[in-house]
PDB file of N, CA, C and O in Angstrom, chain B, residues numbered from 101:
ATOM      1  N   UNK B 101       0.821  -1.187   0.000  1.00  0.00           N
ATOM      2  CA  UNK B 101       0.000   0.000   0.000  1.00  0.00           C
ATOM      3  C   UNK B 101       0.870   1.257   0.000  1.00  0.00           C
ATOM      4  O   UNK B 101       0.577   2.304  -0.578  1.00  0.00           O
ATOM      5  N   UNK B 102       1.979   1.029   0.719  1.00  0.00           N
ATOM      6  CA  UNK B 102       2.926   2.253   0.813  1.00  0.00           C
ATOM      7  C   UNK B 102       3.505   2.279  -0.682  1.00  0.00           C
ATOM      8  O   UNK B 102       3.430   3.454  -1.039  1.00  0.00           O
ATOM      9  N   UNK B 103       3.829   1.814  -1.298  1.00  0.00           N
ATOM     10  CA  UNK B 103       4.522   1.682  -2.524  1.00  0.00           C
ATOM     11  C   UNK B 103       3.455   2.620  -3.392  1.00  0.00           C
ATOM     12  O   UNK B 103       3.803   3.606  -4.042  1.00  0.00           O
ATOM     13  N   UNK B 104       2.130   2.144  -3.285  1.00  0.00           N
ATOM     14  CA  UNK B 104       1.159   2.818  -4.403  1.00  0.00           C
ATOM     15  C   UNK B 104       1.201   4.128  -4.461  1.00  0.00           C
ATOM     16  O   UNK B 104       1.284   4.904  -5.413  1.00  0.00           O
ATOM     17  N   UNK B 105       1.076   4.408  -2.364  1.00  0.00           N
ATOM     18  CA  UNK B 105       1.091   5.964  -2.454  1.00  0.00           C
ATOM     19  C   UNK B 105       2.229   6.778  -2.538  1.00  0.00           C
ATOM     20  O   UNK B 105       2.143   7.999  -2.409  1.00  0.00           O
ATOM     21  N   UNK B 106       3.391   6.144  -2.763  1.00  0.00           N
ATOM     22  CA  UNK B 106       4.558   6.393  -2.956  1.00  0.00           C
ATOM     23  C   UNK B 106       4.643   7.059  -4.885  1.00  0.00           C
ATOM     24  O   UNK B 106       5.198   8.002  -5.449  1.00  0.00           O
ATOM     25  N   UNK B 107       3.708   5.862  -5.324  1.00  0.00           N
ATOM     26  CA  UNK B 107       3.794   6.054  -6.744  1.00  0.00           C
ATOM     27  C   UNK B 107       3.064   7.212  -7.087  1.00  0.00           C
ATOM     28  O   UNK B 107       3.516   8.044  -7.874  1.00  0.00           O
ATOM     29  N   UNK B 108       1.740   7.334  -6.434  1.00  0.00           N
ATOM     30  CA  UNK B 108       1.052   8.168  -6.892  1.00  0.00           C
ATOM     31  C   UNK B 108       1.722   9.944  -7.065  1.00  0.00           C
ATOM     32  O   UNK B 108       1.823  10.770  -7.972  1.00  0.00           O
ATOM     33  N   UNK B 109       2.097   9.847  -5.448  1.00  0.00           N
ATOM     34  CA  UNK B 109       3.032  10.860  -5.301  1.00  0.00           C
ATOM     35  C   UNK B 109       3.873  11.730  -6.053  1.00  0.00           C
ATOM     36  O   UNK B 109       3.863  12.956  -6.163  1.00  0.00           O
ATOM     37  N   UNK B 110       5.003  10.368  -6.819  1.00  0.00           N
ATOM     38  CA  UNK B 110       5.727  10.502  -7.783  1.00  0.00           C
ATOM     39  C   UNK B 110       5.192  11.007  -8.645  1.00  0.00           C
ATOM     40  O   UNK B 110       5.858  11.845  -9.252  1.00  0.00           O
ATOM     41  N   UNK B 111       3.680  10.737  -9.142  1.00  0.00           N
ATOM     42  CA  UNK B 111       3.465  10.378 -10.826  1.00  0.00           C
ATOM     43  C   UNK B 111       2.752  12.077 -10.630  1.00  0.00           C
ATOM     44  O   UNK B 111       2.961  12.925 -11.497  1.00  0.00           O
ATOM     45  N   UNK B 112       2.063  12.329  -9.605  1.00  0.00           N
ATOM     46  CA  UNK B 112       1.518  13.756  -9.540  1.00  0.00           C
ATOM     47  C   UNK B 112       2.895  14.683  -9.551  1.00  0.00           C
ATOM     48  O   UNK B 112       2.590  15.647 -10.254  1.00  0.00           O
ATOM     49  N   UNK B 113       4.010  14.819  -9.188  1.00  0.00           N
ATOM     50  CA  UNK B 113       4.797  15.635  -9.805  1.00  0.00           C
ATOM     51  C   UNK B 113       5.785  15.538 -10.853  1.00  0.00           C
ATOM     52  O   UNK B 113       6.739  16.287 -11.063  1.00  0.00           O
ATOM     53  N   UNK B 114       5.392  14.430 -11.526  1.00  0.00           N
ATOM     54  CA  UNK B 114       6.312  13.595 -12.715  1.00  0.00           C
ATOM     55  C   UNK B 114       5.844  14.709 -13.433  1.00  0.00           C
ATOM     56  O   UNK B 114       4.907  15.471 -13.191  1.00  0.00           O
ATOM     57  N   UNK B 115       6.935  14.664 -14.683  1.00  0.00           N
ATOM     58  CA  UNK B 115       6.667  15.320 -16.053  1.00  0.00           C
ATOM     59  C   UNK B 115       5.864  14.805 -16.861  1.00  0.00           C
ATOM     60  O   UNK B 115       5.751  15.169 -18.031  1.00  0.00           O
ATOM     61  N   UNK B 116       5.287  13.998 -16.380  1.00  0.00           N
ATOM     62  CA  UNK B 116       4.215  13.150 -17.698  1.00  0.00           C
ATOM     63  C   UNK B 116       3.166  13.920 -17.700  1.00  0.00           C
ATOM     64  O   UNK B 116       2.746  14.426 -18.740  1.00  0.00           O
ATOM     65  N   UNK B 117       2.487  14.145 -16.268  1.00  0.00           N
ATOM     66  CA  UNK B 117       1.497  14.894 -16.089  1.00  0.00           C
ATOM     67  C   UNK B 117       1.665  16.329 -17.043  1.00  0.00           C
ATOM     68  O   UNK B 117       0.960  16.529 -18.032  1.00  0.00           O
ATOM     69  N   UNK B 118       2.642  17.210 -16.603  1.00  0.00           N
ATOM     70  CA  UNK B 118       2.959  18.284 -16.678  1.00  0.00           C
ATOM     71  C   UNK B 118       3.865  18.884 -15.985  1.00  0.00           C
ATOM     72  O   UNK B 118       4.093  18.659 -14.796  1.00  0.00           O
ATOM     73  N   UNK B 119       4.537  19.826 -16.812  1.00  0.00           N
ATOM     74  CA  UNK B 119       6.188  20.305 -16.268  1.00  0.00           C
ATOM     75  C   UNK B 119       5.634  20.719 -15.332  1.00  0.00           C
ATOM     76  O   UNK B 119       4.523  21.201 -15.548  1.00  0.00           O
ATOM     77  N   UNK B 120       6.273  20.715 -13.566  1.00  0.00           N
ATOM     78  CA  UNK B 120       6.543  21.623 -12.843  1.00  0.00           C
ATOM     79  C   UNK B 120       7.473  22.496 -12.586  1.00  0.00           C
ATOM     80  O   UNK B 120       8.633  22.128 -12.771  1.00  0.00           O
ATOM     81  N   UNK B 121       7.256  23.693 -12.160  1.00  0.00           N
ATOM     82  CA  UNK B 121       8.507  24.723 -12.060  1.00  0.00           C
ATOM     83  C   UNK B 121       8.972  24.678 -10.496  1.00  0.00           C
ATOM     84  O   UNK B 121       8.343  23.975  -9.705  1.00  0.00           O
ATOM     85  N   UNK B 122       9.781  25.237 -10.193  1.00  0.00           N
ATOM     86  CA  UNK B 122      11.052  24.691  -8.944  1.00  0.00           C
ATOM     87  C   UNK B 122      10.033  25.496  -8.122  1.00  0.00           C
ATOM     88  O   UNK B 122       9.504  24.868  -7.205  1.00  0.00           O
ATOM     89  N   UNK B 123       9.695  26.678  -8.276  1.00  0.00           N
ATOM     90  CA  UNK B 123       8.760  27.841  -7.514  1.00  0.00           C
ATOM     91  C   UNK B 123       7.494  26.813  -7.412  1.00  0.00           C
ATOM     92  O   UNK B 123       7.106  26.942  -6.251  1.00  0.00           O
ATOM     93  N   UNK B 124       6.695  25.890  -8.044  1.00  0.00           N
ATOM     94  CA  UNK B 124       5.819  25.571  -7.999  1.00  0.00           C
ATOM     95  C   UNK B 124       6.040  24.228  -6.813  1.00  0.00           C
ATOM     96  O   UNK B 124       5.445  24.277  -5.736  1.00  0.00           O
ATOM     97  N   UNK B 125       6.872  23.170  -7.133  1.00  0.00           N
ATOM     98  CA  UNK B 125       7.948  22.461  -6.370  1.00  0.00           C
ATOM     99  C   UNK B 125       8.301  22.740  -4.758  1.00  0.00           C
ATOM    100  O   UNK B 125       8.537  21.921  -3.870  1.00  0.00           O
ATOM    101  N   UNK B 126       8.246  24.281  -4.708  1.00  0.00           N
ATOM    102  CA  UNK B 126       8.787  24.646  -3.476  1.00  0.00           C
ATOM    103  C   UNK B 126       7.783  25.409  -2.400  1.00  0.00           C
ATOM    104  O   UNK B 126       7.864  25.860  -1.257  1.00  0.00           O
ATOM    105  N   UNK B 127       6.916  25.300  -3.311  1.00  0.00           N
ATOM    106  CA  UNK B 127       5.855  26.113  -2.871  1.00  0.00           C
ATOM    107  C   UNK B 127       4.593  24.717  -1.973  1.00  0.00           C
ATOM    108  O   UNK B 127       4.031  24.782  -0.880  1.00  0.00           O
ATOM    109  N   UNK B 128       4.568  23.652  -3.001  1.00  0.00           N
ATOM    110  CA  UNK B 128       4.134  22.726  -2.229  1.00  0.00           C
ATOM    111  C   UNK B 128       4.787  21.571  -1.103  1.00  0.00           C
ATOM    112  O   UNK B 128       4.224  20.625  -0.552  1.00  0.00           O
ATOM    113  N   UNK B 129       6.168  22.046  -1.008  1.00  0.00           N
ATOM    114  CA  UNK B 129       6.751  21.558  -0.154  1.00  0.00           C
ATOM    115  C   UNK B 129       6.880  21.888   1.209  1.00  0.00           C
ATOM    116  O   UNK B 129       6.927  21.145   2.189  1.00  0.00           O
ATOM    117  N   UNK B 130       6.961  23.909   1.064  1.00  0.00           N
ATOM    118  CA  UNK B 130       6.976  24.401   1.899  1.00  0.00           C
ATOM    119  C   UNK B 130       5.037  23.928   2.659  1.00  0.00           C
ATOM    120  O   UNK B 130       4.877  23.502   3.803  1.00  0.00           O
ATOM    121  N   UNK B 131       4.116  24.117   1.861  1.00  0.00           N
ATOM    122  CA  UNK B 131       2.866  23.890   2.518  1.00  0.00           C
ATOM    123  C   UNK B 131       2.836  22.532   3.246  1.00  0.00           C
ATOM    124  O   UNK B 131       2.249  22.488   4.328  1.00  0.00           O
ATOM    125  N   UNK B 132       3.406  21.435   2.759  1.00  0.00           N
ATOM    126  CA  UNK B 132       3.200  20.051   3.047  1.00  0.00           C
ATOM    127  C   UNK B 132       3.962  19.997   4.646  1.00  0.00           C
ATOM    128  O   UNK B 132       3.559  19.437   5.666  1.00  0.00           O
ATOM    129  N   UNK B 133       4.784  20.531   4.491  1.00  0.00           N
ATOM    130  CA  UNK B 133       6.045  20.795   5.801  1.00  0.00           C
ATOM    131  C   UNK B 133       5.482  21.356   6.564  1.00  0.00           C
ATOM    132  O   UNK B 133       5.221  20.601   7.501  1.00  0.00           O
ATOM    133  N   UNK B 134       4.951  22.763   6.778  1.00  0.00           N
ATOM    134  CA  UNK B 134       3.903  23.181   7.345  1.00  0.00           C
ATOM    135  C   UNK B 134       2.938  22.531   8.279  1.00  0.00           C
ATOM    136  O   UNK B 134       2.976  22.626   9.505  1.00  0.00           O
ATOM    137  N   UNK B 135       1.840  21.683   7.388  1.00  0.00           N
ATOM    138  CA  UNK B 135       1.018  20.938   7.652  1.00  0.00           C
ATOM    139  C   UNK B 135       1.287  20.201   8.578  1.00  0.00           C
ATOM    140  O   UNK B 135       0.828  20.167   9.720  1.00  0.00           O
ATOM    141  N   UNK B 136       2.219  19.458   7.972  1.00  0.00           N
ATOM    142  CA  UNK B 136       3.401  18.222   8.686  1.00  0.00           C
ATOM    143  C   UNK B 136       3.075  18.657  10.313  1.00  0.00           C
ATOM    144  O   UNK B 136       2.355  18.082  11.129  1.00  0.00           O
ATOM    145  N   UNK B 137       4.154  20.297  10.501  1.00  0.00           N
ATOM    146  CA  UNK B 137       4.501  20.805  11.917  1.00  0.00           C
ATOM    147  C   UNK B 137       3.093  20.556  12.371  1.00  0.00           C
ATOM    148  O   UNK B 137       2.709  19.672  13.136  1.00  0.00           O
ATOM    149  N   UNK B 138       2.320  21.576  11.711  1.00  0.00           N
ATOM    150  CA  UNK B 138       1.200  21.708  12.625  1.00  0.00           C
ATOM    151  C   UNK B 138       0.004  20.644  13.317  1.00  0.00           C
ATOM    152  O   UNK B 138      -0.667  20.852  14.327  1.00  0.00           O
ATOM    153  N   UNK B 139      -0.020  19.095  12.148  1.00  0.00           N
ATOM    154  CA  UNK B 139      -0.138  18.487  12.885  1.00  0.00           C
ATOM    155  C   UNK B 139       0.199  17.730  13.916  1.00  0.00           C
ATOM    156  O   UNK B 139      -0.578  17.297  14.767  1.00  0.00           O
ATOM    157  N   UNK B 140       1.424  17.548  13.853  1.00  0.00           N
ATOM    158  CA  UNK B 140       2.449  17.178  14.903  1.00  0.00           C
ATOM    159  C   UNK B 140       2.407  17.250  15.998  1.00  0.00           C
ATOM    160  O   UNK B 140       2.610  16.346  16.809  1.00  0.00           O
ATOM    161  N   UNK B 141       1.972  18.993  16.311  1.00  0.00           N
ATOM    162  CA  UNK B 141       1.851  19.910  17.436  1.00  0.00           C
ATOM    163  C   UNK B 141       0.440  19.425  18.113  1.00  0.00           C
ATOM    164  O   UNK B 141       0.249  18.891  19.205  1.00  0.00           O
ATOM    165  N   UNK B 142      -0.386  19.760  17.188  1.00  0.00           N
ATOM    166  CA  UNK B 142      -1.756  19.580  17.462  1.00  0.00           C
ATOM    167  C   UNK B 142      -2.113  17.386  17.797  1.00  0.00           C
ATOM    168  O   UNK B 142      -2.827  16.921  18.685  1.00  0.00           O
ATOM    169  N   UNK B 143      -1.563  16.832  17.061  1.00  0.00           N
ATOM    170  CA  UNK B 143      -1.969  15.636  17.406  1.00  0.00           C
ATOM    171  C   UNK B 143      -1.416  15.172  18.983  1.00  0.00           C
ATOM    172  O   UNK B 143      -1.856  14.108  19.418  1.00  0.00           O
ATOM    173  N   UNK B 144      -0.868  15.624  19.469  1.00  0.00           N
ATOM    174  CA  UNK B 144      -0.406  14.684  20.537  1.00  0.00           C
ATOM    175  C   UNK B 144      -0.144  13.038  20.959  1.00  0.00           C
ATOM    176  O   UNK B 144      -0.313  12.398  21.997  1.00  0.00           O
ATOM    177  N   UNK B 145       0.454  12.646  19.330  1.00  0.00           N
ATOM    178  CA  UNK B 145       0.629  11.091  19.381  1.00  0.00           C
ATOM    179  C   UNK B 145      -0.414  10.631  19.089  1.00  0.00           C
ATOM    180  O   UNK B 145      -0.221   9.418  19.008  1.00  0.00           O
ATOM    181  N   UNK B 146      -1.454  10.853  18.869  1.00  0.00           N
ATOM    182  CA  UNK B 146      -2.861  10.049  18.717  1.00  0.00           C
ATOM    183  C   UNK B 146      -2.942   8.814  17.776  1.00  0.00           C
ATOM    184  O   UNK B 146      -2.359   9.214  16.768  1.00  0.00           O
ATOM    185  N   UNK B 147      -3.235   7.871  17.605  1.00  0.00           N
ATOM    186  CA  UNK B 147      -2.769   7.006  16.464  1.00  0.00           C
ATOM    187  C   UNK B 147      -4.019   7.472  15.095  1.00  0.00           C
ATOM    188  O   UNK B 147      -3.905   7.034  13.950  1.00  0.00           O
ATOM    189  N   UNK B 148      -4.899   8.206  15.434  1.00  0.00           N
ATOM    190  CA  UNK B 148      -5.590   8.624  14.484  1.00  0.00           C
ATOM    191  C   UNK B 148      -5.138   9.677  12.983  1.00  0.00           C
ATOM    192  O   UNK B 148      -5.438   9.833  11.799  1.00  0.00           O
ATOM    193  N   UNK B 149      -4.177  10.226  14.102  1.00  0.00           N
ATOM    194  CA  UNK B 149      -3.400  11.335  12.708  1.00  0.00           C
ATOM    195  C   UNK B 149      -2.209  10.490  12.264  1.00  0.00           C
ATOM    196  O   UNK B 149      -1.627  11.050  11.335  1.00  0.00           O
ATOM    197  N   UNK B 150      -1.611   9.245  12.642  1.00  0.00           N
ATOM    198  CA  UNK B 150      -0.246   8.713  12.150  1.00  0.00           C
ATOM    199  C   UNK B 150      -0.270   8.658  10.963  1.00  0.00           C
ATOM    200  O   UNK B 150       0.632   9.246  10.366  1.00  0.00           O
ATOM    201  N   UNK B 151      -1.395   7.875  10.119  1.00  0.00           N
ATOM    202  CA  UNK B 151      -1.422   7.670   9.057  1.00  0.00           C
ATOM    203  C   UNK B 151      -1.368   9.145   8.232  1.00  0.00           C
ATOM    204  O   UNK B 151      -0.790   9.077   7.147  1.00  0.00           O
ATOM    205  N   UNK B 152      -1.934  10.558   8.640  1.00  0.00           N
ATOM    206  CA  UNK B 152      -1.748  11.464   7.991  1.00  0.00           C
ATOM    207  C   UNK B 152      -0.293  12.015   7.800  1.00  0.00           C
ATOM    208  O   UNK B 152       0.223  12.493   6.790  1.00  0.00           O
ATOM    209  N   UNK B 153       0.287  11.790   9.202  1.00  0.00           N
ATOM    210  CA  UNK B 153       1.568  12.340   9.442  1.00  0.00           C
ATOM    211  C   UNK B 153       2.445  11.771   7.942  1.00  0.00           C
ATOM    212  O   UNK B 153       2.880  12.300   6.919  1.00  0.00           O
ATOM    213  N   UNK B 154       2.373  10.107   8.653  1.00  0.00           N
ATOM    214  CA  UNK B 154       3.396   9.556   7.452  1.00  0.00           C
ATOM    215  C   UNK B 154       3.385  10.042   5.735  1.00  0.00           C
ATOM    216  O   UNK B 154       4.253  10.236   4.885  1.00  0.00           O
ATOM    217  N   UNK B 155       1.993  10.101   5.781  1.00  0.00           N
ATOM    218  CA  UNK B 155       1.766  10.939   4.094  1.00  0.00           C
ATOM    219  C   UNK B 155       2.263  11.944   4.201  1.00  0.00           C
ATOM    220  O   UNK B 155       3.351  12.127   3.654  1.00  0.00           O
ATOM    221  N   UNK B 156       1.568  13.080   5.036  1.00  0.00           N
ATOM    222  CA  UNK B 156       2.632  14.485   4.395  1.00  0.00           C
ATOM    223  C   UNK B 156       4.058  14.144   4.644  1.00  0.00           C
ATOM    224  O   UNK B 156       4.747  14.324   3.640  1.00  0.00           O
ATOM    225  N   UNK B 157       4.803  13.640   5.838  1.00  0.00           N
ATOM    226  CA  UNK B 157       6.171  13.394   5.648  1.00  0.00           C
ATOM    227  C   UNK B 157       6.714  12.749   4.972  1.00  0.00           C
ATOM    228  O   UNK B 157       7.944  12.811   4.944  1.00  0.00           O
ATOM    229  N   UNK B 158       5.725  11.515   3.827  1.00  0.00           N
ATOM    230  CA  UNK B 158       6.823  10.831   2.604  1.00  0.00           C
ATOM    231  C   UNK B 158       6.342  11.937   1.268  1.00  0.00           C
ATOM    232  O   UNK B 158       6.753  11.665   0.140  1.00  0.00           O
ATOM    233  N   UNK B 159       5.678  12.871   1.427  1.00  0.00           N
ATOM    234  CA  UNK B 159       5.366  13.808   0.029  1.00  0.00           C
ATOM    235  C   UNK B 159       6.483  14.554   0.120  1.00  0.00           C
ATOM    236  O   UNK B 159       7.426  14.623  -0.668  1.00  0.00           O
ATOM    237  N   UNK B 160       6.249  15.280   1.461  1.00  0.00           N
ATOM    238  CA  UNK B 160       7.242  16.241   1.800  1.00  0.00           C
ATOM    239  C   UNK B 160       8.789  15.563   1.498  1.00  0.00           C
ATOM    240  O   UNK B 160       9.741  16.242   1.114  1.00  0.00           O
ATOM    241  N   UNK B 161       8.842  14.220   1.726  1.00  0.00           N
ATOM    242  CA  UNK B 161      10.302  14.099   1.439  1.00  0.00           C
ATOM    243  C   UNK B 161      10.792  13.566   0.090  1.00  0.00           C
ATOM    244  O   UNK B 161      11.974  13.287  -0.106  1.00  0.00           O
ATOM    245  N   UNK B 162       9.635  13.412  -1.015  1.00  0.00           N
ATOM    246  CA  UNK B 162       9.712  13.302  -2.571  1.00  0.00           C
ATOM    247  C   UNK B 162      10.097  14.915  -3.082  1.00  0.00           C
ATOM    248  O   UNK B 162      10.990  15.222  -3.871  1.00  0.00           O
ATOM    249  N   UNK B 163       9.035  15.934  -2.305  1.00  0.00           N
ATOM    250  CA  UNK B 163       9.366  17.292  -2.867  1.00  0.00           C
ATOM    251  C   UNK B 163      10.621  17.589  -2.400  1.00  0.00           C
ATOM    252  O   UNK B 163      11.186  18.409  -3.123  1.00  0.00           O
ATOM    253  N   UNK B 164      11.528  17.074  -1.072  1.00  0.00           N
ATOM    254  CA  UNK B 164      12.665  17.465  -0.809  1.00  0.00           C
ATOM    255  C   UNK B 164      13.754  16.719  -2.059  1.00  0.00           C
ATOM    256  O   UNK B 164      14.861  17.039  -2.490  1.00  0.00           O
ATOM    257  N   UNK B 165      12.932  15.738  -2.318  1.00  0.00           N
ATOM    258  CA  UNK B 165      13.992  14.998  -3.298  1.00  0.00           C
ATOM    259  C   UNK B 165      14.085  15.713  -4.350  1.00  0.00           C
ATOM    260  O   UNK B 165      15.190  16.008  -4.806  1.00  0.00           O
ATOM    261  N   UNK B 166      12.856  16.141  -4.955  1.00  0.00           N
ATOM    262  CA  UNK B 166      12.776  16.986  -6.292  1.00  0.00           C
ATOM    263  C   UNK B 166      13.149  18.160  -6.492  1.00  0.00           C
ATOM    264  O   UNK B 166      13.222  18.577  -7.648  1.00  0.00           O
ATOM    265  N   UNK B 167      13.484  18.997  -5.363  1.00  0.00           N
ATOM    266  CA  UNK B 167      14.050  19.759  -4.807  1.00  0.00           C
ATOM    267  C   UNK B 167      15.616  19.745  -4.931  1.00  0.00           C
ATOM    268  O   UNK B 167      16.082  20.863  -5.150  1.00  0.00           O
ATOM    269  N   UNK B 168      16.619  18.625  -4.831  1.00  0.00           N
ATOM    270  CA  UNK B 168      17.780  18.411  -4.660  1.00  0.00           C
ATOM    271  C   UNK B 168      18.042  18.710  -3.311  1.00  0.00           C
ATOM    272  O   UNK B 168      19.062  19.332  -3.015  1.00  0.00           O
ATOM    273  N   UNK B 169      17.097  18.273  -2.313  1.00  0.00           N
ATOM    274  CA  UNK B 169      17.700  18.667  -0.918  1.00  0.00           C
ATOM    275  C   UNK B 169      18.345  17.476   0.008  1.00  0.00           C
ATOM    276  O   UNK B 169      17.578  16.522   0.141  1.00  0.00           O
ATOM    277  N   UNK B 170      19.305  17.379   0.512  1.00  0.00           N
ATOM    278  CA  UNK B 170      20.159  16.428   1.267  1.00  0.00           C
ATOM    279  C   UNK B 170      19.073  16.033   2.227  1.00  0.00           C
ATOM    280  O   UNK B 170      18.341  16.835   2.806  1.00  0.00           O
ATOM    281  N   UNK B 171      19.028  14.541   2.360  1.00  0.00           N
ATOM    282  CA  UNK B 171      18.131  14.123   3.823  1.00  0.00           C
ATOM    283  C   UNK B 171      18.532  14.567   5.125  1.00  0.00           C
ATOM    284  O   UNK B 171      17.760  14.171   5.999  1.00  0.00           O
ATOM    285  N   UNK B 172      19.674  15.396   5.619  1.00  0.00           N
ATOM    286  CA  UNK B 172      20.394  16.007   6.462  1.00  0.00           C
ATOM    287  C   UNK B 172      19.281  17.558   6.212  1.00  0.00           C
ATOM    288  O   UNK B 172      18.743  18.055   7.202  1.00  0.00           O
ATOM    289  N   UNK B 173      19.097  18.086   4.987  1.00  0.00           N
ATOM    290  CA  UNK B 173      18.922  19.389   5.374  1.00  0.00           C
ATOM    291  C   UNK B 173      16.775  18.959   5.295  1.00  0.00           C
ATOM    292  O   UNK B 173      16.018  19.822   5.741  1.00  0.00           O
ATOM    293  N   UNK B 174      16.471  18.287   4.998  1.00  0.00           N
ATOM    294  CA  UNK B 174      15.429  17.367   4.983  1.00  0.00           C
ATOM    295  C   UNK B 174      15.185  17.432   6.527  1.00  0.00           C
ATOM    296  O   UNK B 174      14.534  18.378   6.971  1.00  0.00           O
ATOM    297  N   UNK B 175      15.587  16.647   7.213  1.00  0.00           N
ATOM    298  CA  UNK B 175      14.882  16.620   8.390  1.00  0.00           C
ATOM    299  C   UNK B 175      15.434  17.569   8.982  1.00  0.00           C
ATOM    300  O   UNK B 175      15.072  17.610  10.158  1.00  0.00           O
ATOM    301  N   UNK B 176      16.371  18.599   8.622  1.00  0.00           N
ATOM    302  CA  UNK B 176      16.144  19.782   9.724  1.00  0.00           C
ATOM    303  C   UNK B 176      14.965  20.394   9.788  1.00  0.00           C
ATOM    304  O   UNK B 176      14.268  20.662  10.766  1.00  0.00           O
ATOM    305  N   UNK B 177      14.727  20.687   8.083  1.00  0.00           N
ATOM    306  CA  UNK B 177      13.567  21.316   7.478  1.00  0.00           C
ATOM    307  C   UNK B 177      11.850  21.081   7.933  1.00  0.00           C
ATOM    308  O   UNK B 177      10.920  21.873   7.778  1.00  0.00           O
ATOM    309  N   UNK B 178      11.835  19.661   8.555  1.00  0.00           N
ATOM    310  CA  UNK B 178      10.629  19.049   9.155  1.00  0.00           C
ATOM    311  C   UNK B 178      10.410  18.939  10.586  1.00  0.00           C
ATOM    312  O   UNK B 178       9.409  18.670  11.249  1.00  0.00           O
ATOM    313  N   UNK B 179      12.020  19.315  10.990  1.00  0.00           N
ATOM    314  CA  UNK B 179      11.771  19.075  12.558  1.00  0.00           C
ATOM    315  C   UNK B 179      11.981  20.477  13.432  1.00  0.00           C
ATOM    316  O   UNK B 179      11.926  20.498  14.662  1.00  0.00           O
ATOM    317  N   UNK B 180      12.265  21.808  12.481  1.00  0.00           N
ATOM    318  CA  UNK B 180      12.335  22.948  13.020  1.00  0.00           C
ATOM    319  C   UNK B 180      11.218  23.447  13.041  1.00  0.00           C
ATOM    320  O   UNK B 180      11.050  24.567  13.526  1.00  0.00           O
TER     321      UNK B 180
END
């Protein structure tokens, strides 16, 4: 199941769909990261949001990929 949404992920910012631009790229990364924090904050461990968490944090870390960002500057980026 993780693999699919892994793919899907991919295929929504693949070039097949349509070019994305780095501004466009960075713009949904920065929101996904965001999200990420704020549920984080707000869930208090609950096992109800895990499954959300893990999605925005494997999108967020495809857009860090597409991005060219080091998994070092990656999880600073998610955990500040």
């Amino acid at each position: 199941m993780r693999s699919l949404q892994s793919r899907e992920i991919i295929e929504s910012i693949s070039i097949k769909e349509k070019p994305r631009s780095v501004q466009e790229i960075l713009a949904r990364y920065n929101q996904r990261r965001e999200q990420y924090k704020n549920l984080r904050r707000e869930s208090n461990g609950s096992a109800d949001s895990r499954e959300q968490l893990a999605m925005l944090y494997a999108e967020s870390k495809v857009l860090a990929w597409a991005l060219g960002k080091s998994e070092k500057v990656f999880i600073k980026d998610i955990t500040c």
